[in-house]
N, C-alpha and C positions, 0 to 999 in steps of 0.2 A: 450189883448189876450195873450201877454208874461206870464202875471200873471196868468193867468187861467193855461197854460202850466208848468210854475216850481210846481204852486199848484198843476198838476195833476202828476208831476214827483216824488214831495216830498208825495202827498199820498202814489203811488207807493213802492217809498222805505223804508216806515214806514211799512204798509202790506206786503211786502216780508219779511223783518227783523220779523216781527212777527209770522207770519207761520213759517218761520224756525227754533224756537225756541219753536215750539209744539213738544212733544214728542209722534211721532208715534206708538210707541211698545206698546200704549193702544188703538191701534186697530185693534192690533197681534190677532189673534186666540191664547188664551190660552192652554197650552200643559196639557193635564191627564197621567196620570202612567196606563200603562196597565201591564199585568205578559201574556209572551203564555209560554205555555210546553208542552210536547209529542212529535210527531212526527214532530219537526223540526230543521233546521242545528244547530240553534245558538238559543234554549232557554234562559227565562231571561225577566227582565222587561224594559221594551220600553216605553220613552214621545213620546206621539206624539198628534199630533192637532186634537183639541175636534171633527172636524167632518170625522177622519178618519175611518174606516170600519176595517172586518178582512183580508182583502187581503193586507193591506198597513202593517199591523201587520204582516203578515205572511211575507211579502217580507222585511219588515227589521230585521227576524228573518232568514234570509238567505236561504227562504223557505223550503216547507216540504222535506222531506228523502223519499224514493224509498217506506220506509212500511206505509208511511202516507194514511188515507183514509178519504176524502172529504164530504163522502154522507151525513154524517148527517152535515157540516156545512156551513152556508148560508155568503157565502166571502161577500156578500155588504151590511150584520150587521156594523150598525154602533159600536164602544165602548164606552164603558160608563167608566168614571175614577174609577180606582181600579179591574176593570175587568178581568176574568181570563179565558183567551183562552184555551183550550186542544186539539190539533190536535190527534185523535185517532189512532191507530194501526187498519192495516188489519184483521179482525179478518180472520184466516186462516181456512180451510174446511180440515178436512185430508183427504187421499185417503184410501182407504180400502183394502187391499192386498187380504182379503178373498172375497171382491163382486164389486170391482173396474171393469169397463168394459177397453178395451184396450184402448180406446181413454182416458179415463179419467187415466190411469196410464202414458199415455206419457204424460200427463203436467206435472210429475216427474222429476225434475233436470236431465238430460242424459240418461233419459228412450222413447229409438223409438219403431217403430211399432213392432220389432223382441222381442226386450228386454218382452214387453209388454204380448207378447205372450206366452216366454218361463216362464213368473210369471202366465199367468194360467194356462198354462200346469203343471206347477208343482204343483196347489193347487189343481186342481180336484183331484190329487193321494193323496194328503198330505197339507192339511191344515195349513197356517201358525199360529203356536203359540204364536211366539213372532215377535214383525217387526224383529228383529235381522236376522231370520230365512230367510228373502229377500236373504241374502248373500251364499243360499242355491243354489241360480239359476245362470246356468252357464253365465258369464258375469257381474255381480254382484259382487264388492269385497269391501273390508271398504274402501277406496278412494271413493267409488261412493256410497255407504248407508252410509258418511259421510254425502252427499252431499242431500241425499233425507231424512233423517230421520225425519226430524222435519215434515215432510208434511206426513207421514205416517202411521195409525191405521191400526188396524185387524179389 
Protein backbone atom coordinates (compact mmCIF):
# COMPACT_ATOMS: atom_id res chain seq x y z
CA UNK A 1 0.00 0.00 0.00
CA UNK A 2 3.07 2.43 0.94
CA UNK A 3 4.13 1.67 -2.63
CA UNK A 4 0.96 2.36 -4.50
CA UNK A 5 1.03 5.84 -2.40
CA UNK A 6 4.72 7.23 -3.26
CA UNK A 7 3.70 5.72 -6.79
CA UNK A 8 0.70 7.88 -6.79
CA UNK A 9 2.53 10.91 -5.28
CA UNK A 10 5.53 10.58 -7.77
CA UNK A 11 2.80 10.41 -10.75
CA UNK A 12 1.45 13.48 -9.12
CA UNK A 13 4.52 15.42 -9.36
CA UNK A 14 5.67 14.38 -12.76
CA UNK A 15 2.11 15.82 -14.13
CA UNK A 16 2.15 18.93 -12.34
CA UNK A 17 5.70 19.72 -13.47
CA UNK A 18 4.47 18.99 -16.72
CA UNK A 19 1.50 21.14 -17.16
CA UNK A 20 3.39 23.84 -15.90
CA UNK A 21 5.69 23.93 -18.46
CA UNK A 22 2.73 24.34 -21.29
CA UNK A 23 2.74 27.45 -22.66
CA UNK A 24 -0.76 28.92 -22.22
CA UNK A 25 -0.72 32.12 -24.59
CA UNK A 26 -1.68 29.39 -27.42
CA UNK A 27 -4.99 29.61 -26.09
CA UNK A 28 -4.94 33.36 -25.96
CA UNK A 29 -7.51 34.78 -28.30
CA UNK A 30 -5.37 36.23 -30.92
CA UNK A 31 -5.30 40.10 -31.20
CA UNK A 32 -6.52 41.86 -35.06
CA UNK A 33 -5.55 45.51 -35.86
CA UNK A 34 -8.60 47.42 -36.38
CA UNK A 35 -8.30 51.47 -37.58
CA UNK A 36 -11.93 53.73 -36.24
CA UNK A 37 -12.12 57.36 -37.29
CA UNK A 38 -14.64 60.11 -37.29
CA UNK A 39 -16.46 60.95 -34.83
CA UNK A 40 -14.47 59.78 -31.90
CA UNK A 41 -12.27 61.11 -28.68
CA UNK A 42 -9.14 59.25 -29.59
CA UNK A 43 -9.03 57.98 -33.30
CA UNK A 44 -6.26 55.62 -34.39
CA UNK A 45 -5.65 51.90 -34.79
CA UNK A 46 -6.55 49.55 -31.90
CA UNK A 47 -5.46 45.44 -31.33
CA UNK A 48 -7.89 43.97 -29.92
CA UNK A 49 -9.35 40.18 -29.55
CA UNK A 50 -10.72 38.46 -32.56
CA UNK A 51 -14.20 38.33 -31.11
CA UNK A 52 -14.53 41.90 -29.97
CA UNK A 53 -17.56 44.15 -31.63
CA UNK A 54 -17.68 47.88 -32.42
CA UNK A 55 -18.68 49.13 -29.11
CA UNK A 56 -15.36 47.72 -27.45
CA UNK A 57 -13.70 49.51 -30.50
CA UNK A 58 -15.41 52.58 -29.76
CA UNK A 59 -14.85 52.49 -25.86
CA UNK A 60 -11.07 52.14 -26.35
CA UNK A 61 -11.32 54.98 -28.70
CA UNK A 62 -12.42 57.09 -25.70
CA UNK A 63 -15.76 57.08 -27.17
CA UNK A 64 -17.80 59.15 -29.59
CA UNK A 65 -17.87 63.33 -29.34
CA UNK A 66 -21.17 65.08 -28.69
CA UNK A 67 -21.50 65.32 -33.10
CA UNK A 68 -21.21 61.57 -33.43
CA UNK A 69 -24.32 59.89 -34.82
CA UNK A 70 -25.05 56.12 -34.12
CA UNK A 71 -28.01 55.33 -36.56
CA UNK A 72 -26.55 53.81 -39.15
CA UNK A 73 -23.98 51.68 -36.95
CA UNK A 74 -24.87 48.30 -35.58
CA UNK A 75 -22.30 48.38 -31.96
CA UNK A 76 -22.52 44.40 -31.60
CA UNK A 77 -20.89 43.99 -35.30
CA UNK A 78 -18.38 42.02 -34.62
CA UNK A 79 -14.55 43.25 -36.38
CA UNK A 80 -12.83 41.60 -38.69
CA UNK A 81 -8.79 42.21 -38.81
CA UNK A 82 -7.80 45.18 -40.72
CA UNK A 83 -11.17 46.82 -40.54
CA UNK A 84 -12.05 50.25 -40.75
CA UNK A 85 -14.74 51.83 -38.56
CA UNK A 86 -16.14 55.47 -39.28
CA UNK A 87 -18.22 56.87 -36.64
CA UNK A 88 -20.29 59.47 -38.74
CA UNK A 89 -21.10 63.24 -38.18
CA UNK A 90 -24.76 64.49 -37.47
CA UNK A 91 -25.70 65.43 -40.71
CA UNK A 92 -27.29 68.84 -39.54
CA UNK A 93 -30.84 70.27 -40.95
CA UNK A 94 -30.47 74.07 -41.24
CA UNK A 95 -33.31 76.30 -40.04
CA UNK A 96 -34.85 78.50 -42.60
CA UNK A 97 -35.14 82.15 -41.54
CA UNK A 98 -37.62 82.89 -44.57
CA UNK A 99 -40.20 79.66 -43.68
CA UNK A 100 -38.81 78.40 -40.08
CA UNK A 101 -41.93 78.24 -37.82
CA UNK A 102 -41.27 79.66 -34.26
CA UNK A 103 -40.81 76.46 -32.45
CA UNK A 104 -38.49 75.32 -35.03
CA UNK A 105 -36.29 78.69 -34.83
CA UNK A 106 -35.97 78.28 -30.94
CA UNK A 107 -33.91 74.98 -31.35
CA UNK A 108 -31.54 78.03 -32.40
CA UNK A 109 -28.62 78.40 -30.07
CA UNK A 110 -30.17 81.40 -27.53
CA UNK A 111 -33.21 81.78 -29.62
CA UNK A 112 -36.74 81.72 -27.11
CA UNK A 113 -40.08 82.20 -27.85
CA UNK A 114 -39.78 86.27 -28.01
CA UNK A 115 -36.63 86.23 -30.09
CA UNK A 116 -38.48 83.72 -32.54
CA UNK A 117 -41.19 85.94 -32.96
CA UNK A 118 -39.51 89.29 -33.43
CA UNK A 119 -37.52 87.11 -36.71
CA UNK A 120 -40.92 86.81 -38.24
CA UNK A 121 -42.06 89.84 -37.70
CA UNK A 122 -39.39 91.13 -39.25
CA UNK A 123 -39.51 88.81 -42.42
CA UNK A 124 -43.26 89.16 -43.38
CA UNK A 125 -41.99 93.19 -44.02
CA UNK A 126 -38.69 92.19 -45.36
CA UNK A 127 -37.34 89.00 -46.38
CA UNK A 128 -34.01 87.87 -45.34
CA UNK A 129 -31.30 87.91 -48.04
CA UNK A 130 -28.52 86.88 -46.57
CA UNK A 131 -28.39 84.76 -42.92
CA UNK A 132 -26.13 87.76 -41.98
CA UNK A 133 -29.23 89.95 -42.31
CA UNK A 134 -30.67 87.87 -38.67
CA UNK A 135 -28.50 90.62 -37.02
CA UNK A 136 -31.18 92.84 -38.31
CA UNK A 137 -33.65 91.83 -35.50
CA UNK A 138 -33.65 93.63 -32.52
CA UNK A 139 -31.78 91.33 -29.81
CA UNK A 140 -29.83 89.67 -32.30
CA UNK A 141 -25.92 90.90 -32.43
CA UNK A 142 -22.71 88.95 -33.87
CA UNK A 143 -22.08 87.37 -30.28
CA UNK A 144 -25.25 85.54 -30.83
CA UNK A 145 -25.31 84.84 -34.88
CA UNK A 146 -21.91 83.77 -34.05
CA UNK A 147 -23.37 81.28 -32.12
CA UNK A 148 -26.35 80.31 -34.53
CA UNK A 149 -24.99 80.57 -37.96
CA UNK A 150 -23.94 77.35 -38.90
CA UNK A 151 -27.52 75.96 -38.19
CA UNK A 152 -28.99 78.61 -40.49
CA UNK A 153 -30.35 78.95 -44.25
CA UNK A 154 -32.66 81.26 -46.08
Amino acid sequence: MKHWIALAVLLLFYVSQTYSAIDLSAFELEKITVEIKGEVTNPGIYHVEQDACYEDVIALAGGITKNASLDAINLSKRVVHESVIVIPKIQSTCISLNQASEEELMRLTGVGAATAKRIIAYRTTTPFQTIEDVMKVKGIKEKLFQKMKDDLCL
